[in-house]
C-alpha positions as CSV (number, residue, x, y, z in Angstrom):
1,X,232.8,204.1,95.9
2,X,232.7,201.9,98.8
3,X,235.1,199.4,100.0
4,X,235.9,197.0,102.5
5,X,239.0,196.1,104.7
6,X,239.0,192.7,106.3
7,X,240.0,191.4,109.7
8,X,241.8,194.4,110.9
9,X,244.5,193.7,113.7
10,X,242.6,195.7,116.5
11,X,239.5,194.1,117.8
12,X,240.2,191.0,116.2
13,X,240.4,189.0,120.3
14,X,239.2,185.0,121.1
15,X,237.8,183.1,123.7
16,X,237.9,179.3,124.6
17,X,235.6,177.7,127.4
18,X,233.5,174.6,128.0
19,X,231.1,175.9,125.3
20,X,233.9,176.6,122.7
21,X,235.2,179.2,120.9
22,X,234.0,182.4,120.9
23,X,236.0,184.6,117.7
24,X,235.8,188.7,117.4
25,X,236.7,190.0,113.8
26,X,236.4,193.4,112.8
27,X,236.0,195.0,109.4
28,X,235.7,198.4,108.4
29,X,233.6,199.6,105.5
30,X,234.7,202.9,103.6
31,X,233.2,205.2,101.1
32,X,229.8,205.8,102.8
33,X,228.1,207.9,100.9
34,X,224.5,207.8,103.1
35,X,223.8,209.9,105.6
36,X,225.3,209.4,109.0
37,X,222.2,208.0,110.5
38,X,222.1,205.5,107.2
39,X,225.7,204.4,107.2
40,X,225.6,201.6,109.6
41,X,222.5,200.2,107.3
42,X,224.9,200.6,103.8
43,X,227.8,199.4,105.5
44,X,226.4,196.3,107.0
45,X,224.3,195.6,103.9
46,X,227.4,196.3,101.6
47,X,228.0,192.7,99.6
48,X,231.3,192.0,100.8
49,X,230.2,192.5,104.6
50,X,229.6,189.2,106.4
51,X,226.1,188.4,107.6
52,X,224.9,187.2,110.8
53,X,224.5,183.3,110.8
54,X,227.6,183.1,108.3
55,X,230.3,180.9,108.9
56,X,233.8,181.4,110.4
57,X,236.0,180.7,107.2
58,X,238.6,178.2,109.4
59,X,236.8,177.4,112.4
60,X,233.8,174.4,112.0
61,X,230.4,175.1,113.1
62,X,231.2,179.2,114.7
63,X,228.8,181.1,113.3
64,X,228.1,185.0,113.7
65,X,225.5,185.6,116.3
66,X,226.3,189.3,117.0
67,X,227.2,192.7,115.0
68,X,228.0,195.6,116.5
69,X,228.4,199.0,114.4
70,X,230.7,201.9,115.2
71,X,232.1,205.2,113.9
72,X,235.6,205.2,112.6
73,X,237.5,208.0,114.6
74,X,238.3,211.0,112.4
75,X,236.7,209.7,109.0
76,X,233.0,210.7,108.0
77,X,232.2,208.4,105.6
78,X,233.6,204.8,107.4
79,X,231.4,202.7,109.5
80,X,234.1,199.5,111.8
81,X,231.5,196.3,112.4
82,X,231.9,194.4,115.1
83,X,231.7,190.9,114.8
84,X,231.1,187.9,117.4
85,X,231.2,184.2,116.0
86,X,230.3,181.6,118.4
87,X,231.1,177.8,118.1
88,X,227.8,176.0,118.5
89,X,228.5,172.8,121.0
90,X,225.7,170.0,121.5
91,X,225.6,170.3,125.1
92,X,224.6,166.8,125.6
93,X,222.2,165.9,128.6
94,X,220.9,162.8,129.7
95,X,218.4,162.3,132.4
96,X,217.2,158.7,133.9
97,X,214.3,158.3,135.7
98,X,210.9,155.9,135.5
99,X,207.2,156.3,135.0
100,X,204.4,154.8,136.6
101,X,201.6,152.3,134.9
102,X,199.0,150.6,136.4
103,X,199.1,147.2,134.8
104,X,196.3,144.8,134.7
105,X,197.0,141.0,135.2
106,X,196.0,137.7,136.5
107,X,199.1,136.3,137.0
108,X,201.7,136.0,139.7
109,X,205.3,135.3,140.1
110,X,206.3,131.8,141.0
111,X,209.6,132.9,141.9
112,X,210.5,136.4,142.9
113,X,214.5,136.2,143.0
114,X,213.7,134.9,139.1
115,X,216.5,136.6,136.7
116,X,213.1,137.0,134.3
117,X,210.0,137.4,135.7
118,X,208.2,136.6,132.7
119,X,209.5,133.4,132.9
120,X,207.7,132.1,135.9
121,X,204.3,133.6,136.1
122,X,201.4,131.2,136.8
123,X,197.6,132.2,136.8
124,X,196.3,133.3,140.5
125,X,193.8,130.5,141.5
126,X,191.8,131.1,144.6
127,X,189.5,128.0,146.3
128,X,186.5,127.6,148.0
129,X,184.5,124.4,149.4
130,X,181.1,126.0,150.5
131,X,179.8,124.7,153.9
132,X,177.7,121.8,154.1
133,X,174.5,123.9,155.6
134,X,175.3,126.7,152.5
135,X,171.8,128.1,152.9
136,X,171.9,130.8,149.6
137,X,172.2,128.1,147.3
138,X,171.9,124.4,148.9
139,X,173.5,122.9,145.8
140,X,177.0,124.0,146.4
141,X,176.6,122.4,149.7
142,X,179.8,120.9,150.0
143,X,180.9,122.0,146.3
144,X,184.7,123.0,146.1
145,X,184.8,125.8,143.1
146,X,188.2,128.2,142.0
147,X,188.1,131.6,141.1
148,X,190.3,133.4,139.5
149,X,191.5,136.6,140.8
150,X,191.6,140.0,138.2
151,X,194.8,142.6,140.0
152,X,195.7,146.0,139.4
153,X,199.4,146.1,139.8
154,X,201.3,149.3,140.3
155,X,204.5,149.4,138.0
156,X,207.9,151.7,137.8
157,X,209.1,151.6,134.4
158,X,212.1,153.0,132.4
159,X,212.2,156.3,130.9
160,X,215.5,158.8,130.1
161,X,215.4,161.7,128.6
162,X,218.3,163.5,125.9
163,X,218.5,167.1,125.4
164,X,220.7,168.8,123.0
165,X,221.9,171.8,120.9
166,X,221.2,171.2,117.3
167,X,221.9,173.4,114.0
168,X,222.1,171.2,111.3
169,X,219.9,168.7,109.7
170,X,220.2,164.7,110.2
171,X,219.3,161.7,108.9
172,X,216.3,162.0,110.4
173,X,215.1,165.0,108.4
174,X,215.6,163.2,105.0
175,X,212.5,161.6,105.7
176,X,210.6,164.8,105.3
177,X,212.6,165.8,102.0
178,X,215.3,167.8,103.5
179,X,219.4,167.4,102.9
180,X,221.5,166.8,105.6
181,X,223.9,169.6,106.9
182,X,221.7,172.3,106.1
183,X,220.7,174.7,108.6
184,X,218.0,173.9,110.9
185,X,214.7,175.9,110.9
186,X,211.3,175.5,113.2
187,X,209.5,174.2,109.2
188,X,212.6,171.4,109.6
189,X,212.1,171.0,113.3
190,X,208.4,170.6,112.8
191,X,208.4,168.2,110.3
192,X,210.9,166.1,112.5
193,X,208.6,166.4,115.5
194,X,205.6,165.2,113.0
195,X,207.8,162.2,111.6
196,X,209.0,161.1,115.7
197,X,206.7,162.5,117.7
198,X,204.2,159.0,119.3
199,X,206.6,156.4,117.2
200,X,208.2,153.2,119.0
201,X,211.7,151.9,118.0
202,X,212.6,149.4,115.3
203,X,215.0,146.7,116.4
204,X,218.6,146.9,116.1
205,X,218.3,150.5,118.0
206,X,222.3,151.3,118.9
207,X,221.3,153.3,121.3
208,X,219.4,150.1,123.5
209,X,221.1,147.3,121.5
210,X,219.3,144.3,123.1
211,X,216.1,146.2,123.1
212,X,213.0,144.2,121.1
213,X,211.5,146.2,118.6
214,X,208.2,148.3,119.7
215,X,209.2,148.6,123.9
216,X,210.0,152.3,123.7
217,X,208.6,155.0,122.5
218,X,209.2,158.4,121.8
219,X,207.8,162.2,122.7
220,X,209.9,165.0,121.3
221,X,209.9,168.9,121.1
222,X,212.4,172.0,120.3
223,X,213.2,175.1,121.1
224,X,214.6,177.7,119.1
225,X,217.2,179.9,120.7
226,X,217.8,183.4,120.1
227,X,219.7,183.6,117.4
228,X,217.5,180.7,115.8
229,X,220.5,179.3,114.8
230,X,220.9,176.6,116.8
231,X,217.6,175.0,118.9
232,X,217.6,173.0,121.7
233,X,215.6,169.5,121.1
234,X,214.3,167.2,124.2
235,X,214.1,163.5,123.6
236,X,211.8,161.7,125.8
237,X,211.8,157.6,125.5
238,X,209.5,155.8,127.7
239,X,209.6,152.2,127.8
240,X,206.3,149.9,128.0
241,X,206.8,145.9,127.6
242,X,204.7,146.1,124.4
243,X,202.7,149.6,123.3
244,X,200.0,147.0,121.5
245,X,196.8,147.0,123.4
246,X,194.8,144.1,124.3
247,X,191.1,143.5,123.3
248,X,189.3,140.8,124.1
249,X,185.7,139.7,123.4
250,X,183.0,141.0,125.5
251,X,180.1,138.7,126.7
252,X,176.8,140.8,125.4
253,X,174.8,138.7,127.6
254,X,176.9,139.3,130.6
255,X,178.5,142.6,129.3
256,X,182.1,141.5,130.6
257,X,185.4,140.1,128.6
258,X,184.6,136.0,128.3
259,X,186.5,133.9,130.7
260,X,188.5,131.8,128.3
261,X,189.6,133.6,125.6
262,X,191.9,132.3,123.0
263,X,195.6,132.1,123.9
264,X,197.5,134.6,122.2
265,X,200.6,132.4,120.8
266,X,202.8,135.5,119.5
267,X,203.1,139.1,119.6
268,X,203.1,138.9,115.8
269,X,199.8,137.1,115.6
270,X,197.9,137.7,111.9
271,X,195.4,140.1,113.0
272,X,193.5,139.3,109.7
273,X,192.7,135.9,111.6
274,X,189.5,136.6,113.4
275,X,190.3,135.4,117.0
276,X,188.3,137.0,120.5
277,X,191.9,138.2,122.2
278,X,194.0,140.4,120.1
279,X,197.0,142.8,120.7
280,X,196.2,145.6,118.3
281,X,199.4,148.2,117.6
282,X,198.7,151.5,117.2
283,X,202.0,153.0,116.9
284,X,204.2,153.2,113.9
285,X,207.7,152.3,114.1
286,X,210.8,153.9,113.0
287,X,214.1,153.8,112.9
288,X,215.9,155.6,115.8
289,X,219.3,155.9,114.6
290,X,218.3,158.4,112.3
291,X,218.7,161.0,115.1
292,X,222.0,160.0,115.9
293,X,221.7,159.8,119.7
294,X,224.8,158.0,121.2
């Protein structure tokens, strides 16, 4: 009848680095009765035999990524396995960078050493009195007119990036129906990604505190790693001063946006109010904090 015998003194060695712990425990599993070529298969599968992906019983979040099998010198029927538990560390990465927009305005800024731009901008107004001999049209002669000027401005705007080793579910995943502190699968990972993936923050965000709701938005992705234990998930945030977009009223006659449309008063204008400028959203929001990024 087989048997088991638990954390033997030799091969029982550990590690501690940057990444963690790294733990080696050996068992050896007696009373074979299978053929030599079977007995690393009945030993391994015998219940009492950890499994890889178990837990280290004392040490939080080291799980068994390797098992090695070997014969037990002078005994035919007893197979020694091997094990390597690794602790699973986040490996937190952040990278800071910007992106580049091409933003649309007619607007300038009064005051460029202004703390907030947004304060000061005033429409750009260009002037012309046409020539007294204005041959093309003689009834400008001597006509002053303004113009308004239409720019395509080229912008650098915030964007970071977090990457990190995860194995357990968050927040974040009860969305889609699934616990927290369970172990993290691609079906769990997906469903995250489907919840996340093209969705701008809610306000209160601890992560960008004195962020407005709706300025940054976010593209995600994993990867598992080998064990598929433990995946590595990328968290890209890109901000935009608003991710509604404008429509305005075109001209069918002229087939162009009319000159004056109406003034858009607030972000949170009621778009059930038929108006000929709108800023229409198109993302959903959600709440960040459910990923637990710090």
């Amino acid at each position: 009848m087989a048997f088991i015998v638990s954390d033997t003194i030799d091969g029982n060695t550990a590690s501690f680095g940057f990444n963690g712990w790294e733990f080696n425990r050996t068992f050896i599993v007696g009373g074979l009765i299978g053929p030599g070529f079977q007995m690393v298969i009945e030993a391994y599968a015998f219940p009492l035999a950890p499994k890889l992906n178990d837990g280290h019983p004392s040490v939080p979040d080291a799980y068994i990524v390797a098992v090695t099998h070997e014969s037990v010198p002078n005994t035919s029927n007893a197979i020694q396995l091997n094990y390597t538990y690794r602790q699973l560390v986040e490996n937190y990465q952040v990278s800071i960078g910007s992106h580049n927009v091409i933003g649309n305005t007619t607007k300038y800024l009064a005051d460029q050493d202004a703390v907030k731009p947004s304060d000061n901008r005033k429409p750009m107004l260009l002037e012309y009195t046409y020539p007294d001999n204005y041959a093309p049209d003689p009834s400008k002669a001597g006509v002053t007119e303004q113009q308004g000027v239409d720019l395509d401005v080229e912008l650098e705007l915030p964007q970071f990036t977090i990457s990190r080793t995860e194995w357990e579910t968050r927040p974040a995943d009860t969305l889609s129906g699934h616990p927290v502190g369970i172990q993290m699968t691609g079906r769990i990972a997906t469903d995250r990604c489907q919840k996340f993936n093209s969705a701008i923050n809610a306000a209160n965000w601890v992560l960008r505190p004195n962020a407005f709701a709706g300025v940054w938005k976010l593209k995600m992705n994993a990867v598992s790693a080998e064990t598929t234990l433990d995946w590595r998930f990328t968290y890209d945030f890109t901000y935009q001063r608003t991710w509604k977009f404008w429509a305005t009223y075109q001209d069918p006659q002229l087939d162009q946006p009319v000159p004056d449309p109406d003034p858009i008063q607030s972000f949170e204008d009621d778009l059930e109010l038929p108006k000929s400028q709108h800023l229409f959203p198109q993302y959903r929001t959600m709440d960040f904090n459910l990923l637990e990024l710090i």
